[in-house]
N, C-alpha and C positions, 0 to 999 in steps of 0.2 A: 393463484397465478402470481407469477414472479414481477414486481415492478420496481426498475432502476428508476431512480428520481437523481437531476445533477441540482447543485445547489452547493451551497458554502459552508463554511466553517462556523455558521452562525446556527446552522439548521439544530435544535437540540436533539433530536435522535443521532445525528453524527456526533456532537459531544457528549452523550449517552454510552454510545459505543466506542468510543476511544478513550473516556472510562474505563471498563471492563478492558481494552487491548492494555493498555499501561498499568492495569492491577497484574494482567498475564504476563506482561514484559517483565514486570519488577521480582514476580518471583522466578522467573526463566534466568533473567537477568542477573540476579542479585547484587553483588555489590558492583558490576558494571553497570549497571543501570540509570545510576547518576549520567555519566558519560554519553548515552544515547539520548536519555530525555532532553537535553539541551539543545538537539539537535529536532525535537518533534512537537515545536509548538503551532497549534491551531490558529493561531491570532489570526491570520492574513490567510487563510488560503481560500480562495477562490473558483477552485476548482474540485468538487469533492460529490462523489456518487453514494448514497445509499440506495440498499435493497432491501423492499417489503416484501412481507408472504400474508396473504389475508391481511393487511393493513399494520401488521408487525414487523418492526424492523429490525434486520435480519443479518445487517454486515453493513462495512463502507469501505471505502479506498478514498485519494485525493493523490493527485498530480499539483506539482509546483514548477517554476521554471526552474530549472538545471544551467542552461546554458540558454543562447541565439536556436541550436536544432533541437534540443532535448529538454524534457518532463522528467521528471521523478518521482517517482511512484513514489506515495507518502502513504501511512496509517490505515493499511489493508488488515482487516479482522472479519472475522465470522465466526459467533460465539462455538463453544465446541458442540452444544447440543444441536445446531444447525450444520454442521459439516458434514461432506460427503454426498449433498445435494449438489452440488454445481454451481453453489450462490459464489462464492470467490472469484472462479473463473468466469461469469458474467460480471462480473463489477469488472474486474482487470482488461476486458474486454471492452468493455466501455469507458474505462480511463485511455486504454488506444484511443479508439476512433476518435475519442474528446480530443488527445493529442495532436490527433492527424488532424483533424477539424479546424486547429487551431495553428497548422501548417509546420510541425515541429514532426522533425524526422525519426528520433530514437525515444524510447523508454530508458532510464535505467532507475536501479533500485539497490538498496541493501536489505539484506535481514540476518539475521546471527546465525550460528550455524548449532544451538540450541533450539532453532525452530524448522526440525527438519520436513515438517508437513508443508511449511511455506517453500521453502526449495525446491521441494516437489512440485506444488502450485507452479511456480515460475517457468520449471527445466518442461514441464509438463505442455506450458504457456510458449515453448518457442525462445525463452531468453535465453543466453548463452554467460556463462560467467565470463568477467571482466577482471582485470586489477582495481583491489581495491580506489576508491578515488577520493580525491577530498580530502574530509575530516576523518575517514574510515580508513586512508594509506598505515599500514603498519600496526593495524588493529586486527589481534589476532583472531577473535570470535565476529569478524564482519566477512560475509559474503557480497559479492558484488555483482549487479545482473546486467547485461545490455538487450535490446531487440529493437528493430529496424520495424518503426509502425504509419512508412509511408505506403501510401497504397497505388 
């Protein structure tokens, strides 16, 4: 059975697996990859889901404040041997409600467009692409995601 656990940036199985997502970004990445990592550090985050299966852990996500209404979807992975079960879409799932919970209106997120399984995830998820924003305006390999997760 599947179990989301929230917890932070301290949990070692979520530093565990954002390991492995930053070994998979770097060669997806390559020499853009510099460039993104500066923008994906764990130090502070506070808000952050992993999922077990039989006591093994299986993926995570984390949300960070964005703005006063919006979260940011942060460091969503599910190793490749665990995909295609559904594990992503329930973490992404419950970084919403965690959002809404926390009385914050939108999600948004990036992810490159190298990772076109996660685009999937997202468009699959009800987000809708945005202009790039931020740090990602006029960065040609950044996808941008918005979705409305007041309920």
């Amino acid at each position: 059975m599947l179990r989301l656990i929230r917890t932070n940036s301290k949990n070692n199985d979520f530093i565990q697996l954002v390991a492995k997502l930053d070994a998979d970004l770097g060669e997806r990445d390559g020499e853009d990859h510099a460039f993104y990592n500066q923008f994906n550090s764990i130090d502070n985050l506070n808000h952050t889901v992993v999922a077990y299966l039989n006591g093994n852990p299986l993926g995570c996500g984390a949300i960070k404040e964005h703005d006063t209404n919006c979260m940011e979807v942060k460091r969503m992975y599910v190793p490749p041997e665990a995909r295609g079960k559904g594990i992503a879409t329930k973490i992404l799932q419950e970084l919403e409600k965690w959002a809404a919970e926390l009385n914050y209106t939108h999600c948004v997120l990036e992810t490159g467009k190298r990772q076109p399984e996660a685009i999937a995830l997202y468009q699959k998820n009800g987000y809708e692409r945005t202009p790039n924003y931020g740090q990602y305006i006029g960065i040609e390999n950044s996808v941008c995601f918005k979705k409305n997760v007041s309920f």
